[in-house]
N, C-alpha and C positions, 0 to 999 in steps of 0.2 A: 170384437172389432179390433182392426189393428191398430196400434198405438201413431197417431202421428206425429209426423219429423221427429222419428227414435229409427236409431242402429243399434240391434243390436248385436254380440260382438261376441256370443256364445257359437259353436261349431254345433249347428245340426244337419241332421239329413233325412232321407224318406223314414228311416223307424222313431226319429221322432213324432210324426205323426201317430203310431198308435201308443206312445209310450205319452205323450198329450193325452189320448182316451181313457188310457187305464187309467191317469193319476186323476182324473176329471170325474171323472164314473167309475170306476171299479176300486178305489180307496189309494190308488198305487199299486196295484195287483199286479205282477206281470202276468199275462197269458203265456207265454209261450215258454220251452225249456231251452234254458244258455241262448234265449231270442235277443238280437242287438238292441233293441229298447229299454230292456235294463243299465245299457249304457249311452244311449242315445242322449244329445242335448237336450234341455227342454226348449220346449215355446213359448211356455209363460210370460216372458220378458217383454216379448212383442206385440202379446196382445191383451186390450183393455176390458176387463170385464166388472168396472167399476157399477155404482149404482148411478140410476137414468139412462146405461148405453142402450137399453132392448126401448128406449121412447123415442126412436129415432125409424123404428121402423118403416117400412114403406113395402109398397107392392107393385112386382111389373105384370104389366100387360102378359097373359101366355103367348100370343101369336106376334107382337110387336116388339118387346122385350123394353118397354118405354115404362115410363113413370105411368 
């Protein structure tokens, strides 16, 4: 979940995104060889993955895209 009323002020870009995955699920492994993720900003800053955030869940509608 993303952190509300926070900026954060770290430089990232698209290989942030899998450089997120690895360190999340693959221990910090890079996949890839000299791939930009090993230099890639992180994400962490901006998003909350405290305890209670997954009790918030909800579900849409498939065909309405509504509560």
């Amino acid at each position: 979940m993303a952190r509300p009323n926070f900026v954060d002020h770290h430089v990232t870009g698209q290989s942030s995104i899998p450089r997120f995955i690895e360190d999340k699920w693959l221990g910090g492994e890079r996949t890839g060889d000299h791939s930009f993720d090993g230099i890639a900003g992180p994400l962490d800053n901006m998003l909350n993955f405290g305890p209670g955030i997954h009790s918030s869940r909800f579900f849409l509608e498939p065909v309405t895209g509504q509560r």
